[in-house]
C-alpha positions as CSV (number, residue, x, y, z in Angstrom):
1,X,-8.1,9.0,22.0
2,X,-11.6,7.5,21.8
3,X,-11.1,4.2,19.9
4,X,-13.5,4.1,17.4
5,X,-11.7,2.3,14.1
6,X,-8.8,0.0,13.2
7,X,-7.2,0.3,10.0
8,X,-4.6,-2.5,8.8
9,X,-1.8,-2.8,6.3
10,X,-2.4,-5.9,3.9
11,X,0.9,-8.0,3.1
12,X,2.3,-9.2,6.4
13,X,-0.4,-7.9,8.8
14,X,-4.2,-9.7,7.9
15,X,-2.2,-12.5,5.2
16,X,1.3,-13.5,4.8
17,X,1.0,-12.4,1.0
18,X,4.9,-11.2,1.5
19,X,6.2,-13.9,0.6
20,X,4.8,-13.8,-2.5
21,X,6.1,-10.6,-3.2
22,X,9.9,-11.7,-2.9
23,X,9.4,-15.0,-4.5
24,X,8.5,-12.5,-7.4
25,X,10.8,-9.7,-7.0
26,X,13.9,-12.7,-6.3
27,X,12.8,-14.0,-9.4
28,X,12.9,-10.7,-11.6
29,X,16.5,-9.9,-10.1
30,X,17.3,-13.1,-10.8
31,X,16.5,-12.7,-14.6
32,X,18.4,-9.6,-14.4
33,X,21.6,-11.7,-13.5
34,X,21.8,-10.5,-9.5
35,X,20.9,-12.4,-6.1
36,X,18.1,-10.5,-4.2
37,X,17.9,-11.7,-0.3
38,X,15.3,-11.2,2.3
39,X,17.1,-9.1,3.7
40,X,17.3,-6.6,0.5
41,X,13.3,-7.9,0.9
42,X,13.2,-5.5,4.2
43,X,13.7,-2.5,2.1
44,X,10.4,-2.6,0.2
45,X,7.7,-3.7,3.0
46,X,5.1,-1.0,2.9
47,X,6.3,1.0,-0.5
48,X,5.0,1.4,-3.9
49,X,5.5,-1.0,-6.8
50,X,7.8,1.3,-8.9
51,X,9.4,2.1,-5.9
52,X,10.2,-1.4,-4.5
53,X,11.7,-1.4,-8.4
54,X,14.0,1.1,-7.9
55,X,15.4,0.0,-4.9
56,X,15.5,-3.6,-6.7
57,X,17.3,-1.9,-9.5
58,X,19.7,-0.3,-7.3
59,X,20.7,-3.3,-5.4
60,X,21.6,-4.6,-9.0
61,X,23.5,-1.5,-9.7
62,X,21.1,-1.7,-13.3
63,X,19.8,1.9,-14.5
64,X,17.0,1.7,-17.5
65,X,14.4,4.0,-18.8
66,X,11.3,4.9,-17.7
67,X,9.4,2.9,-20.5
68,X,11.7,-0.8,-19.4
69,X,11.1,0.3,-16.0
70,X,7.2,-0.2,-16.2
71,X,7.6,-3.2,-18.3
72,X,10.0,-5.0,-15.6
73,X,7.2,-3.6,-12.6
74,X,4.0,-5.5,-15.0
75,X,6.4,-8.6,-15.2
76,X,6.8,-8.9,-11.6
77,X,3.2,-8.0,-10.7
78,X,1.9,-11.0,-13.1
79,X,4.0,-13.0,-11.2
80,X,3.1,-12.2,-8.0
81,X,-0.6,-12.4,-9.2
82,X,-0.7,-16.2,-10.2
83,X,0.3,-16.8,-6.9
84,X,-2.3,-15.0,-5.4
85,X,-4.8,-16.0,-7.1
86,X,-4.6,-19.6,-5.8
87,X,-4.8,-18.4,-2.2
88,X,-7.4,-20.0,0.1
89,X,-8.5,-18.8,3.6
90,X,-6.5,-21.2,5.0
91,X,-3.9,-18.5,4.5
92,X,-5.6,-15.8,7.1
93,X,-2.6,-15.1,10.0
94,X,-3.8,-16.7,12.6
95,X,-5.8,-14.5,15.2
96,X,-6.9,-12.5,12.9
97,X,-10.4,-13.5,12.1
98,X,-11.0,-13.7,15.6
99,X,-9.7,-10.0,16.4
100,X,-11.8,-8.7,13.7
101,X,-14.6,-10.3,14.4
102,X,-14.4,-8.8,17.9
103,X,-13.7,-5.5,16.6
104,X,-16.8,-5.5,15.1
105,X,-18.9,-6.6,17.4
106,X,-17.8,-3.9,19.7
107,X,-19.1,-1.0,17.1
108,X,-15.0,-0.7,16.3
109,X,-15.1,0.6,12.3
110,X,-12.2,-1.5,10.5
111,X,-10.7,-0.6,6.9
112,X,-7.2,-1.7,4.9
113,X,-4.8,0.6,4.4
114,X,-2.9,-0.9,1.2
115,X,-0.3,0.2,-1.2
116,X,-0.8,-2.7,-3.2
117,X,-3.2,-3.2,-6.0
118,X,-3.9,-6.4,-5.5
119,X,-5.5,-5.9,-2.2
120,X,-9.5,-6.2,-3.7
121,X,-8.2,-9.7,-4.9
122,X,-6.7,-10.6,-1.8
123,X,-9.8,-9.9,0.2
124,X,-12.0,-11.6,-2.1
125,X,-9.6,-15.1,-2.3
126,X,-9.9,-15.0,2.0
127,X,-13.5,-13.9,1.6
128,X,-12.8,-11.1,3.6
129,X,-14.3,-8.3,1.8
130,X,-17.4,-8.5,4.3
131,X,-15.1,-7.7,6.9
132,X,-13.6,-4.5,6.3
133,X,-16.1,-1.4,6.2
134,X,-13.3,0.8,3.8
135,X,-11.1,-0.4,1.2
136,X,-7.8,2.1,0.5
137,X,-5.2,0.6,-1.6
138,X,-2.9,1.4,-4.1
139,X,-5.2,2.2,-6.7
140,X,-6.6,4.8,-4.8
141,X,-3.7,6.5,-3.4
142,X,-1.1,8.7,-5.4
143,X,1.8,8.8,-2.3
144,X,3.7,6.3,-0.8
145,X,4.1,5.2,2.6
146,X,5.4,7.5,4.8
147,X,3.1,9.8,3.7
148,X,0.1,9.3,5.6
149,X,-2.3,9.5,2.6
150,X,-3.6,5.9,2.8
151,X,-4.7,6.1,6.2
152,X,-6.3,9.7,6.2
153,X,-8.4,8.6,3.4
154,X,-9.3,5.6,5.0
155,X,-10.0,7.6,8.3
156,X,-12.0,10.1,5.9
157,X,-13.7,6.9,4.1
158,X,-14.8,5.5,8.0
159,X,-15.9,8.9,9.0
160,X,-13.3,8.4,12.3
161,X,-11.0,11.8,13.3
162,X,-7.7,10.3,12.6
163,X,-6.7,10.4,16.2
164,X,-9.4,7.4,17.0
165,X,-8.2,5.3,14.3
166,X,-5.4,2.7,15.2
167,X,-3.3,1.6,12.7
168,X,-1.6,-2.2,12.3
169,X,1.6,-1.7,10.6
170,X,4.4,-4.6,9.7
171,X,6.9,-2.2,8.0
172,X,9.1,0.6,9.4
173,X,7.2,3.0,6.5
174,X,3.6,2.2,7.4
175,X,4.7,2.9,10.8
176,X,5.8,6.3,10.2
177,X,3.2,7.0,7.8
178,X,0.5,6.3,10.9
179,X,3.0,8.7,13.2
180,X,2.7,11.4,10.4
181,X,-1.4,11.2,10.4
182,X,-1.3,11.1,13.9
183,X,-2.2,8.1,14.4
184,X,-1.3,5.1,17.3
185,X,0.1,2.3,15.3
186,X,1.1,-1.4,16.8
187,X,3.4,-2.8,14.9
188,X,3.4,-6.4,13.7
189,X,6.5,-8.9,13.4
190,X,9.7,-8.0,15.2
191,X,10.9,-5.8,17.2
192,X,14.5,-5.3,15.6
193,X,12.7,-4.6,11.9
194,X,10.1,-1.8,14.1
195,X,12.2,0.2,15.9
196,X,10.1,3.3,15.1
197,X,6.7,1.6,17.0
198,X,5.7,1.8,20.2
199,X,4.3,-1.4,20.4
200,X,5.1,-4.6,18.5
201,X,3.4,-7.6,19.2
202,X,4.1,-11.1,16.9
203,X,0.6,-11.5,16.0
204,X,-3.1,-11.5,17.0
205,X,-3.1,-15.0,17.9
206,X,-2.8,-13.8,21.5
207,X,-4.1,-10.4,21.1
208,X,-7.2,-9.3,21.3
209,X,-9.9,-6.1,22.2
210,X,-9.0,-5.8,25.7
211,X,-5.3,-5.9,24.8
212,X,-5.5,-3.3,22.7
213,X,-7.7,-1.0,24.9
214,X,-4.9,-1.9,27.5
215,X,-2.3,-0.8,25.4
216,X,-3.7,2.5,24.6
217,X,-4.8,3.4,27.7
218,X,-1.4,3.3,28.8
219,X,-0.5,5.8,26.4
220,X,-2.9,7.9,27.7
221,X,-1.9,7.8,30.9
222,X,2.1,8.3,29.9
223,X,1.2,11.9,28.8
């Protein structure tokens, strides 16, 4: 490959905005009368809203209609929104303005690859929307992660062949969706939660251009 973009997931990649997410979703279970752990929390990093439900649902052994279904997915997404909203850029993972900024600097195109819906308000409350040349998130998108849709349309949206975009992926889904669009992906967090990546690193706080380039060069020369 010729590396000429970067696309990143949102939650858990650029901001730690997953926590949020199962402060809110433990809370709805909770009003449903079951426990939800992290754990349980594993299973919906890098899926859809209604999904993530139905896999809440299912821990709780609950089965409703379509109709209380969509009601229980708006409760859980105002939740999680008055928490977002009061995030600063003091909340930015750490390495990752740096990174970007040298991505940039470099002629390297960068976008978001989001399921979430929230990710426009996200950007805006870590005044990163300057950042990012492409914006893909939920709201744009019609199939979940693994399907690779997210990231072909923001490969399509940079103008980059797939096969120079690099994907930055914190869930086992996103992962495979960047396999399926043929795609390198690095994957963020830990190794034991990644087992489909290639690479994982912790972070960006000591990662930067020339690690990258390092890395994919060596896939290169592996084939």
């Amino acid at each position: 490959m010729t590396l000429q973009a970067a696309i990143f997931d949102l939650d858990g990649v650029i901001v730690d905005t997953a926590k949020y997410h199962y402060i809110a979703w433990k809370e709805l279970a909770n009003s449903l009368g079951f426990d939800f752990s992290e754990t349980d929390n594993e299973r919906l990093k890098g899926v859809s809203r209604l999904t993530s439900l139905d896999i809440l649902l299912e821990i709780g052994n609950i089965s409703l209609p379509e109709d209380q279904k969509l009601e229980l997915a708006s409760q859980k997404n105002d939740r999680y929104v008055s928490y977002i909203e009061k995030m600063t850029p003091d909340e930015i993972l750490p390495g990752v303005l740096e990174f970007l900024s040298e991505l940039r600097a470099a002629g390297i195109k960068t976008a978001i690859g989001s399921a979430s819906k929230n990710a426009p308000l996200i950007l805006e409350r870590l005044h990163l929307t300057p950042l990012f040349d492409a914006l893909i998130d939920g709201n744009l998108v019609s199939k979940a992660k693994p399907d690779p849709e997210v990231f072909l349309k923001g490969a399509e949206a940079l103008n980059i062949a797939p096969v120079n975009c690099v994907v930055f992926e914190d869930a086992a889904a996103g992962v495979e969706a960047a396999h399926n669009g043929g795609m390198p992906c690095i994957g963020i967090g830990q190794p034991q939660n990644l087992s489909n990546a290639r690479w994982v690193i912790p972070g960006f706080q000591h990662f930067g251009l020339s690690d990258l380039q390092q890395l994919l060069n060596n896939r290169a020369k592996a084939r």
